[in-house]
C-alpha positions in Angstrom: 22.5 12.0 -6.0 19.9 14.4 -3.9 22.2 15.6 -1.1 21.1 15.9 2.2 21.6 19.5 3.8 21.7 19.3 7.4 25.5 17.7 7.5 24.7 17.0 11.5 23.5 13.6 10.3 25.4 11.0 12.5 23.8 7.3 11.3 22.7 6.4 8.4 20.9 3.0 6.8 22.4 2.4 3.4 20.6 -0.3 0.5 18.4 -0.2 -2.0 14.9 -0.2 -0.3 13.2 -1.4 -2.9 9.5 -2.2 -1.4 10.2 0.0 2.0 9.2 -3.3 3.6 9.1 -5.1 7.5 12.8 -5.4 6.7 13.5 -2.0 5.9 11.7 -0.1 8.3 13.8 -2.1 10.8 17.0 -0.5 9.4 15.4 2.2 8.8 14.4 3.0 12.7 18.3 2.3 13.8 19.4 5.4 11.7 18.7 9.0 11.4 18.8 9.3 7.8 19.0 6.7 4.9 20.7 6.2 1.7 19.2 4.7 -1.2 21.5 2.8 -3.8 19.4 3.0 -7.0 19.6 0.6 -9.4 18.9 1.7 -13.2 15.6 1.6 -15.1 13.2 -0.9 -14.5 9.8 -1.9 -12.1 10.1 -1.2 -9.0 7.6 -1.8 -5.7 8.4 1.9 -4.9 10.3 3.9 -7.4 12.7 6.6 -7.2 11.4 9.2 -4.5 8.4 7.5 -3.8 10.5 5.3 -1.1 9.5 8.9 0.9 5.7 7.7 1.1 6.5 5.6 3.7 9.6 7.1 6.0 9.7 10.1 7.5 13.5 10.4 7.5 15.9 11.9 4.7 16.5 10.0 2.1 19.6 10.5 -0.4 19.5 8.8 -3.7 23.2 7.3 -5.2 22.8 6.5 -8.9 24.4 2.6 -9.5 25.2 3.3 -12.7 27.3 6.6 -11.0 29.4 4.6 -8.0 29.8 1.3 -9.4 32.9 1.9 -10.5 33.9 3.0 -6.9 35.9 0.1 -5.3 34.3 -0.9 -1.7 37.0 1.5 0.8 36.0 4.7 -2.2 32.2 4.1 -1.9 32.7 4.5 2.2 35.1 7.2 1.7 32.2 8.9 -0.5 29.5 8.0 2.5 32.3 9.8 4.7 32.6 12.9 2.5 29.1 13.1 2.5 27.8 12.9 5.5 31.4 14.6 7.8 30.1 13.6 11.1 29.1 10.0 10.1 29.3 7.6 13.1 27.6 4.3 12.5 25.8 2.5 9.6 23.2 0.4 9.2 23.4 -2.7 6.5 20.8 -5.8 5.8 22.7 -9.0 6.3 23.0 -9.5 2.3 24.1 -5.7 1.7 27.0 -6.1 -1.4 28.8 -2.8 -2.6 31.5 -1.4 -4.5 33.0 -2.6 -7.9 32.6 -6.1 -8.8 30.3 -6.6 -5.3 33.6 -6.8 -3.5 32.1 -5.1 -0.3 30.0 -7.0 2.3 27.9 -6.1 5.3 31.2 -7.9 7.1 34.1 -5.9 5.5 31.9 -2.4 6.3 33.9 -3.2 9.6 37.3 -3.6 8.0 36.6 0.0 5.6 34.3 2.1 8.1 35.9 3.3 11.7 32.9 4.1 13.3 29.9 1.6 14.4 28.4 -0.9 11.8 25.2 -2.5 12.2 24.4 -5.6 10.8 20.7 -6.6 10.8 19.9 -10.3 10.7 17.5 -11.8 8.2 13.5 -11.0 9.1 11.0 -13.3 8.6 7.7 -13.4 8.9 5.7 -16.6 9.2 8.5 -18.6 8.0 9.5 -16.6 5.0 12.3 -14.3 4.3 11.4 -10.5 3.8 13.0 -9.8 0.7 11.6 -7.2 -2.6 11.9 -10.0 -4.7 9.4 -12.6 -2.7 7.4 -9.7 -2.6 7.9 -9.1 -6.4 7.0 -13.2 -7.0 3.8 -12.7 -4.7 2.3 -10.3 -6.2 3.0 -12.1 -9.7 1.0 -14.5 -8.7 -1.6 -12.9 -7.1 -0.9 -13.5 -3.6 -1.9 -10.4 -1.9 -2.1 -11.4 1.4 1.0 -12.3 1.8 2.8 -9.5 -0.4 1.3 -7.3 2.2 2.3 -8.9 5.0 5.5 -8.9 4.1 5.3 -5.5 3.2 3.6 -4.7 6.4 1.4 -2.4 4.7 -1.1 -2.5 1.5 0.7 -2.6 -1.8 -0.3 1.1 -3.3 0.8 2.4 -7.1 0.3 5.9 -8.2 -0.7 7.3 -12.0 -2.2 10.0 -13.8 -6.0 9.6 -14.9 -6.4 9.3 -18.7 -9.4 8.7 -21.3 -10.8 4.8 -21.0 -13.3 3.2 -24.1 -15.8 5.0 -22.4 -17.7 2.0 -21.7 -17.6 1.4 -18.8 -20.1 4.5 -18.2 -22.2 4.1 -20.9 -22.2 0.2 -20.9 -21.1 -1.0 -17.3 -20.2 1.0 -14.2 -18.1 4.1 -14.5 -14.4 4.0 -13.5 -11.4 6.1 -13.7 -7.9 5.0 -15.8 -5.2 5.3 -14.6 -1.5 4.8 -17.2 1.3 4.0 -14.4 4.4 4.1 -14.9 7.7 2.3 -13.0 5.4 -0.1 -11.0 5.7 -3.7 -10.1 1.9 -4.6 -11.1 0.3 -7.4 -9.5 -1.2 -10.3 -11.6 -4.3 -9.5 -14.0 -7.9 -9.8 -12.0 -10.1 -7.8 -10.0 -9.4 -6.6 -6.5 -10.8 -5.0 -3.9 -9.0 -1.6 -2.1 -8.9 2.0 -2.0 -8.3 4.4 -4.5 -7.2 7.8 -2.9 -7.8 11.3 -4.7 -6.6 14.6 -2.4 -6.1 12.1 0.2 -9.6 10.9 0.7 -9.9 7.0 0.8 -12.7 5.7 -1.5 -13.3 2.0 -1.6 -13.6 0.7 -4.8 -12.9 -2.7 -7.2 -9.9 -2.2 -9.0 -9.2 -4.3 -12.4 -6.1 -4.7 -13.9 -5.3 -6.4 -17.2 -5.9 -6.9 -21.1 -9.8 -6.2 -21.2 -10.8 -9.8 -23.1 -13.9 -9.1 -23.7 -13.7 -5.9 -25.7 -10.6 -4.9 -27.3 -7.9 -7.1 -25.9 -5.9 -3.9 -24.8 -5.0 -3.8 -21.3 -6.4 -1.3 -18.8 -6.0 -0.2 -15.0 -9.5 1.4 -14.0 -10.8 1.8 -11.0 -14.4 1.8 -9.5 -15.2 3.8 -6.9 -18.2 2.1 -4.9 -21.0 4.0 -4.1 -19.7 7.4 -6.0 -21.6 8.3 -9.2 -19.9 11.6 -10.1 -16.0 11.2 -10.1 -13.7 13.8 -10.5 -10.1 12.5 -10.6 -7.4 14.8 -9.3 -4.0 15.2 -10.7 -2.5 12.3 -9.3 -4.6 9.4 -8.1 -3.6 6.4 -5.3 -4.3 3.1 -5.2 -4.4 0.1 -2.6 -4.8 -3.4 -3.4 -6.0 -4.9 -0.1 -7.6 -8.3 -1.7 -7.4 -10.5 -5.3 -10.7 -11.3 -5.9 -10.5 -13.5 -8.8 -8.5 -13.6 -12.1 -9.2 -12.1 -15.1 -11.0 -14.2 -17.6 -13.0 -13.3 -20.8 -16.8 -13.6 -20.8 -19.4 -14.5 -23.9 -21.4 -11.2 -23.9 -21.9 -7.8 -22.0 -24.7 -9.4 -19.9 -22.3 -11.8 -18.3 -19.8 -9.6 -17.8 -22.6 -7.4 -16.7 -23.4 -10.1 -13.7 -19.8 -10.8 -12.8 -19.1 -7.2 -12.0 -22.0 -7.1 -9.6 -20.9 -9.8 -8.1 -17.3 -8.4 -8.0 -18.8 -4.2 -6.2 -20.8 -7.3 -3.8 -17.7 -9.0 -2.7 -15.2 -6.0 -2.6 -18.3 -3.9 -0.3 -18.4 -7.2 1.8 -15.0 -7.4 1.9 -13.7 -3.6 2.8 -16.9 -3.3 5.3 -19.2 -0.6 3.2 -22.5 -1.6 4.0 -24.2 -0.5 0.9 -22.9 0.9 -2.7 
């Protein structure tokens, strides 16, 4: 766990805020500070300290693996010993802790003598807010929903590494990226924003096994309107729309076409007037 220092810390929101979504930023904003239940290895919509992209409070991480064996009244005696001056929590409706899950939003009550907070289900046109719809959206391509639920653009982050180098020499040049922890959305091209120092650039964005050359799959990004790129150390990237799926073309001169069409529709659809 990554303690907090400032001990003054009266409320907290505690879960796993996977996806730092609509529903989280409401618990979020009823609490001074937040505490993150992480849950082992696996893909994540924002892993590990990257939940502190998007909130501007403290986070502390508690390792599952480390408190599971707590029993629900030791896990709030452990939020107690941690944070002395502890006055009021803030759970989702579906928050579970302690050994065996035996804790509920509803027994926080019973174990915790100061104020619990239980915040109702959100929903937004009609469907829950929850990582894993989120998770199923983006799985099946369904941006535009993914990101309204997350009430923000889905964004990974990875290190730039060596491509074929066709893309240059053959196509249009782009930048790879190998990421790591991410819940990738399905294979295609999109359109968004690839962000290097902090600068947005629009771009096309292609994710997937690259068909038409060596079947091996690839995350590359075009940067529309930029001939001379020079990735940073860490590169950004947001997936505002699916264009289309990917799919495996007869030659280089049809893929050629297609990715014309696909710099066209992502200018068109991110509002750059020429590329």
């Amino acid at each position: 766990m990554s303690h907090i220092i400032d001990n003054r810390i009266r409320s907290i929101a505690v879960g796993s805020f996977d996806g730092m979504h609509v529903a989280h930023r409401e618990l979020i904003a009823l609490a001074e500070a937040v505490a993150v239940i992480e849950r082992g290895r696996g893909l994540r919509l924002t892993p590990g300290y990257k939940r502190s992209f998007y909130c501007d409070k403290p986070l502390s991480f508690y390792l599952f693996e480390r408190i599971r064996h707590l029993r629900a009244e030791e896990f709030v005696a452990k939020l107690r010993e941690d944070f002395p001056l502890l006055e009021k929590i803030v759970v989702g409706y579906d928050f579970h802790f302690g050994k065996d899950r035996q804790g509920s939003a509803r027994t926080l009550e019973k174990d915790f003598d100061g104020e619990v907070v239980v915040v109702s289900e959100v929903a937004i046109d009609g469907t829950p807010v929850h990582a894993r719809t989120i998770r199923e959206l983006l799985a099946a391509g369904d941006l535009e929903r993914a990101n309204r639920l997350l009430g923000r653009y889905y964004a990974i982050d990875g290190e730039p590494i060596r491509g074929q180098g066709l893309g240059r020499r053959e196509f249009v040049p782009t930048i790879n990226l190998a990421v790591e922890e991410y819940q990738l959305p399905a294979e295609g091209v999109y359109a968004g924003h690839t962000i290097l120092e902090g600068k947005p650039y629009p771009s096309v964005i292609f994710l997937g096994h690259r068909r038409t050359t060596d079947g091996s799959f690839a995350l590359e990004t075009h940067l529309l309107g930029v001939k001379e790129i020079r990735p940073s150390a860490r590169i950004f990237l947001e997936f505002h729309r699916y264009l289309r799926p990917n799919r495996n073309f007869e030659s280089f001169e049809a893929l050629r076409h297609q990715i014309a069409a696909d710099i066209a529709e992502a200018a068109g659809v991110l509002g750059v007037e020429s590329v």
